[in-house]
GUDREN-782122 format. One record per residue (C-alpha): residue number from 1; residue in one letter; x, y, z. Coordinates in pm, 1 decimal, always signed. Layout:
residues N
node fikol NUM&numar A&px X&py Y&pz Z
...
***
This chain:
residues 158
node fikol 1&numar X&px +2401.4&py +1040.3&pz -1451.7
node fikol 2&numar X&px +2365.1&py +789.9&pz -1696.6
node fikol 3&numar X&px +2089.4&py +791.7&pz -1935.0
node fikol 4&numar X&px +1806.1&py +597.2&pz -2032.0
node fikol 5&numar X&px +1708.9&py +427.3&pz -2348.3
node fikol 6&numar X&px +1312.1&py +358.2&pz -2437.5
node fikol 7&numar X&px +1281.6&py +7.0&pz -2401.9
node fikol 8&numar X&px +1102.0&py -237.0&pz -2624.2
node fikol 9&numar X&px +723.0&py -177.6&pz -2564.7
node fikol 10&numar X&px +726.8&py +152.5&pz -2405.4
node fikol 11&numar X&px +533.2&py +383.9&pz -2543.7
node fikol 12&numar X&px +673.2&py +739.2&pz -2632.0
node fikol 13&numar X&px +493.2&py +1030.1&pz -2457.8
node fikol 14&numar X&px +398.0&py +1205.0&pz -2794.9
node fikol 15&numar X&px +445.7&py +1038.4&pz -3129.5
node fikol 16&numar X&px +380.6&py +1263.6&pz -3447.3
node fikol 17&numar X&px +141.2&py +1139.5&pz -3726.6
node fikol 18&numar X&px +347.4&py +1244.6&pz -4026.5
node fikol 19&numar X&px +631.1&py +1442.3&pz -3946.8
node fikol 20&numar X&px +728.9&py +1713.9&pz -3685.5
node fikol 21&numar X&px +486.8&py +1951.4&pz -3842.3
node fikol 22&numar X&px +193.8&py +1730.8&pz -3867.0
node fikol 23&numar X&px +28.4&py +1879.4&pz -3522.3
node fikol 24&numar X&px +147.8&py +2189.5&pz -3568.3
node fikol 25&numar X&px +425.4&py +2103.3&pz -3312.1
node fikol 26&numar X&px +814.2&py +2228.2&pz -3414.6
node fikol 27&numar X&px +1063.9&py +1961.5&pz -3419.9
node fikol 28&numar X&px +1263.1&py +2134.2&pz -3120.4
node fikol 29&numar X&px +924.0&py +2176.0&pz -2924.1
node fikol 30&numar X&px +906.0&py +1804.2&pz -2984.4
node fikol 31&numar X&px +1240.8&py +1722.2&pz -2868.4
node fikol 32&numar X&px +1221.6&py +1921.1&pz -2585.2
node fikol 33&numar X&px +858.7&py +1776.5&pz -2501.8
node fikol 34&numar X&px +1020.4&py +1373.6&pz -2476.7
node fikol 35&numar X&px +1360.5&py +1527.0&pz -2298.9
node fikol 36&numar X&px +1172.8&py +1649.2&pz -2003.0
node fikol 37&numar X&px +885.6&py +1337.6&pz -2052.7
node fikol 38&numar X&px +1226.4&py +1093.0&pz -1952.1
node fikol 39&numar X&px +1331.7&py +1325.4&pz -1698.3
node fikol 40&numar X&px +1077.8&py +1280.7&pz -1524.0
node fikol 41&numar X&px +1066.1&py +846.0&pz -1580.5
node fikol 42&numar X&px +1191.5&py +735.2&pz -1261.4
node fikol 43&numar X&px +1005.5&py +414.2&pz -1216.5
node fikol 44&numar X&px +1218.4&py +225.9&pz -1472.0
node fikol 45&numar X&px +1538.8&py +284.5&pz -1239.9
node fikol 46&numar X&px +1540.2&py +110.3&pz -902.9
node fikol 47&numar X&px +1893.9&py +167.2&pz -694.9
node fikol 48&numar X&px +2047.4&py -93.6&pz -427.0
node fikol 49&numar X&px +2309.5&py -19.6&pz -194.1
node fikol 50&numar X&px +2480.7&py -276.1&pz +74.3
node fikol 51&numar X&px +2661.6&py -14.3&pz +186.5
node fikol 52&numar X&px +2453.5&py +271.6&pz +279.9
node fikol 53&numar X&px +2074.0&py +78.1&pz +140.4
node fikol 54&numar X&px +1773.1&py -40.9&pz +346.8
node fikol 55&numar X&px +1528.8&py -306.8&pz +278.9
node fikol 56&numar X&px +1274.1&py -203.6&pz +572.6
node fikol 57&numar X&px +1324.1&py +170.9&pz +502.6
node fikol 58&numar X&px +1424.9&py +204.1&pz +143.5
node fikol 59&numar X&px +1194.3&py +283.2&pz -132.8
node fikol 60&numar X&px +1437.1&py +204.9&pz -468.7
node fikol 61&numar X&px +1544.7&py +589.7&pz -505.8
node fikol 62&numar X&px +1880.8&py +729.5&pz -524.5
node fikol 63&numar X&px +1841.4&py +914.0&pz -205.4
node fikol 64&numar X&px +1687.2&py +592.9&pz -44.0
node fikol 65&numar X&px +1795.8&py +259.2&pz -191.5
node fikol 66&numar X&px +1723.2&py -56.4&pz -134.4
node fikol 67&numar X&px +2000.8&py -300.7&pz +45.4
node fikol 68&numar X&px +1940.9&py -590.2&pz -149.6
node fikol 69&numar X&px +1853.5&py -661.5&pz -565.2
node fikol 70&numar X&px +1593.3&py -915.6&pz -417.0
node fikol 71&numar X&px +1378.3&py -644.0&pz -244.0
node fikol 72&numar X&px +1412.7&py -418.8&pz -545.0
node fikol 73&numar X&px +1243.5&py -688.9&pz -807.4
node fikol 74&numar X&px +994.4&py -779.4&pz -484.6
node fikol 75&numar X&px +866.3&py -422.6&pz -482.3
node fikol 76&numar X&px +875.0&py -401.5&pz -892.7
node fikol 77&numar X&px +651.2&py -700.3&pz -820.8
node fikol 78&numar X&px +629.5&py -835.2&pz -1218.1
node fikol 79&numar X&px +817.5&py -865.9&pz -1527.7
node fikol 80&numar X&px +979.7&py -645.3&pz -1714.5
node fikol 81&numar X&px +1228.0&py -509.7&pz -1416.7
node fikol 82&numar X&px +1322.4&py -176.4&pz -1396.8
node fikol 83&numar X&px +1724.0&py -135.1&pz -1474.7
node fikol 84&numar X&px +1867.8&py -171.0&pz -1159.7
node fikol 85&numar X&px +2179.3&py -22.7&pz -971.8
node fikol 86&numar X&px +2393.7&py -83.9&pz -772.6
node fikol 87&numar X&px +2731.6&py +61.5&pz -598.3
node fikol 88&numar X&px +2953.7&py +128.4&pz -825.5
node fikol 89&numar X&px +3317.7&py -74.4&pz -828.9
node fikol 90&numar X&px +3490.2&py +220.1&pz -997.0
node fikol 91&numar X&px +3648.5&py +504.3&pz -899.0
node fikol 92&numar X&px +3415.4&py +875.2&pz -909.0
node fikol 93&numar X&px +3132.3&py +667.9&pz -1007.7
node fikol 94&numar X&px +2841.1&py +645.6&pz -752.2
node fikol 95&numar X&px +2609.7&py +397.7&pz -955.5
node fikol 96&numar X&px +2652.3&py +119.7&pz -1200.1
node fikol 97&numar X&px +2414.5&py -79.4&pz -1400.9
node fikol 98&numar X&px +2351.8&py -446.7&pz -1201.7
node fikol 99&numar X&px +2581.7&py -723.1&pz -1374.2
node fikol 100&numar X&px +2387.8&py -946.3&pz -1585.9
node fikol 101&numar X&px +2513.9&py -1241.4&pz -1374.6
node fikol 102&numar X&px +2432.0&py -1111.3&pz -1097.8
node fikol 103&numar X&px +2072.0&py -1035.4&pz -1257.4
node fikol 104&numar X&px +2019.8&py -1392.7&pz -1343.0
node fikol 105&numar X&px +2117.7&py -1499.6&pz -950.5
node fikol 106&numar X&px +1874.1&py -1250.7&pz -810.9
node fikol 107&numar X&px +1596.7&py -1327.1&pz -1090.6
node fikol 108&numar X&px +1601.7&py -1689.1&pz -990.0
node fikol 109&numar X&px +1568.1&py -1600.5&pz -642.7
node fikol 110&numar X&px +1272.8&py -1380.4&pz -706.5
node fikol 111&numar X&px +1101.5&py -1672.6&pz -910.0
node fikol 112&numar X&px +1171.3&py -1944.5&pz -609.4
node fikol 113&numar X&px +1000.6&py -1647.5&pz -358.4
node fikol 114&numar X&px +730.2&py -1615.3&pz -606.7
node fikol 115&numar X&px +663.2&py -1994.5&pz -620.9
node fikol 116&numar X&px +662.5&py -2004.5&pz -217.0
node fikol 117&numar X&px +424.2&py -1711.1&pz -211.3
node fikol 118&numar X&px +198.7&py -1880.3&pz -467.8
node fikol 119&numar X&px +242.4&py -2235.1&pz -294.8
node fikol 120&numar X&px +155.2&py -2049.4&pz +69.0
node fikol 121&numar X&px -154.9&py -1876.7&pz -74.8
node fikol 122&numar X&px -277.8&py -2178.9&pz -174.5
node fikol 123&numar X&px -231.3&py -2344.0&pz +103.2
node fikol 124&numar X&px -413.9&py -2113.1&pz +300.5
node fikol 125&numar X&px -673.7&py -2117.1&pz +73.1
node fikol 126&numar X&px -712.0&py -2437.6&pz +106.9
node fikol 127&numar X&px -723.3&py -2442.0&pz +492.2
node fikol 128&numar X&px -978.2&py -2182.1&pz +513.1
node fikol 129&numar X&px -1209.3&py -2413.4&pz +299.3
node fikol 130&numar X&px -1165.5&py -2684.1&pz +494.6
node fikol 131&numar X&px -1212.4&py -2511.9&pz +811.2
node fikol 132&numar X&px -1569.3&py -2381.4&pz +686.1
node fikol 133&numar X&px -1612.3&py -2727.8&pz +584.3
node fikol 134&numar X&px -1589.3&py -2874.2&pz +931.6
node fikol 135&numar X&px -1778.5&py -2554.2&pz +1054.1
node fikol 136&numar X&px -2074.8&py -2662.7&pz +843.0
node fikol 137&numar X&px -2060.0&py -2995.7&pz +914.0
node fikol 138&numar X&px -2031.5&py -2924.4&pz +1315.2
node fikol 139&numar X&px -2336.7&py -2681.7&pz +1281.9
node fikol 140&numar X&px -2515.3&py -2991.1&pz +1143.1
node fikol 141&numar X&px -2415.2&py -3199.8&pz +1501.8
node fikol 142&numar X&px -2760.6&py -3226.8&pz +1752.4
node fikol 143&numar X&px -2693.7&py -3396.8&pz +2091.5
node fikol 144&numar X&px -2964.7&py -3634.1&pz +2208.0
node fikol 145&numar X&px -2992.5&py -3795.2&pz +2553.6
node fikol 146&numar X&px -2995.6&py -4172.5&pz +2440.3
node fikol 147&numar X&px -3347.1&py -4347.3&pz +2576.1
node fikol 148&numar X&px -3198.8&py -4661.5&pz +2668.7
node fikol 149&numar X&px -3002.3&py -4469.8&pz +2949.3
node fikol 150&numar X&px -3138.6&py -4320.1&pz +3252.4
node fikol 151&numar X&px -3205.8&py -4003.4&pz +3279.3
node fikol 152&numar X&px -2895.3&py -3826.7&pz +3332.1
node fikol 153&numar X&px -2864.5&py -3638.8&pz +3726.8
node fikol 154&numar X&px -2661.8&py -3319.2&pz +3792.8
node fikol 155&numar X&px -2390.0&py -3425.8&pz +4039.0
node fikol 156&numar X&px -2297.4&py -3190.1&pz +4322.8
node fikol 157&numar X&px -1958.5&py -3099.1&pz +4484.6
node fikol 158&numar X&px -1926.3&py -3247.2&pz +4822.4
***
């Protein structure tokens, strides 16, 4: 199992004030503390199979990946991804970190889905107002019988 740096922003789960002793915690207490704190960080690791992955099923685990990168940053949702990975190409290794190429590709796809979803919302947001528009303006709609006519007869079936 690979591990797991603390990325840029992330805060740690206990920082001392001035030095390992400053809380009355030991260094090794300390150490101990953040080992088991990223032990237990799984949502900054997402994993994708094609091989044995599924995109309806799937929930980004190792036991359950995804099938595709493109689901994984769908369900991460936002900026800043989790690390992703995928089958490994190498012998006795089960995972690898995604390729940064292939990163980008999937990124970009993400953004253009994004932009669609966006676009679609809008649209629909727009439709609904129209449609309460015309609602209104259809509640507003009386019908008269017009007095120059003649009174208007109901017409049997022969």
């Amino acid at each position: 199992m690979q591990s797991r740096c603390r990325g840029a922003g992330e805060p740690l789960a206990a920082e001392p004030a001035a030095g390992p002793g400053a809380r009355g915690v030991s260094a090794a207490a300390m150490s101990a503390l953040l080992i088991q704190e990223a032990g237990e960080l799984g949502l900054g690791e997402m994993y994708v199979s094609e091989r044995e992955g599924c995109d309806c099923t799937g929930d980004g685990t190792e036991k359950k990946p995804f099938k595709t990168a493109l689901k994984a940053l769908m369900t991460a949702g936002k900026e800043p991804f989790p690390t992703i990975y995928v089958d490994s190409q190498k012998e006795n290794e089960r995972w690898d970190v995604i390729s940064k190429s292939q990163m980008k590709s999937v990124k970009k796809t993400w953004h253009r889905e994004q932009m669609k979803h966006e676009a679609r919302e809008k649209k629909e947001a727009e439709d609904s107002l129209r449609r309460e528009k015309n609602l209104e303006e259809a509640k507003k709609i009386t019908i008269k019988n017009d007095p120059s006519l003649p009174e208007p007869k109901c017409v049997s079936e022969i």
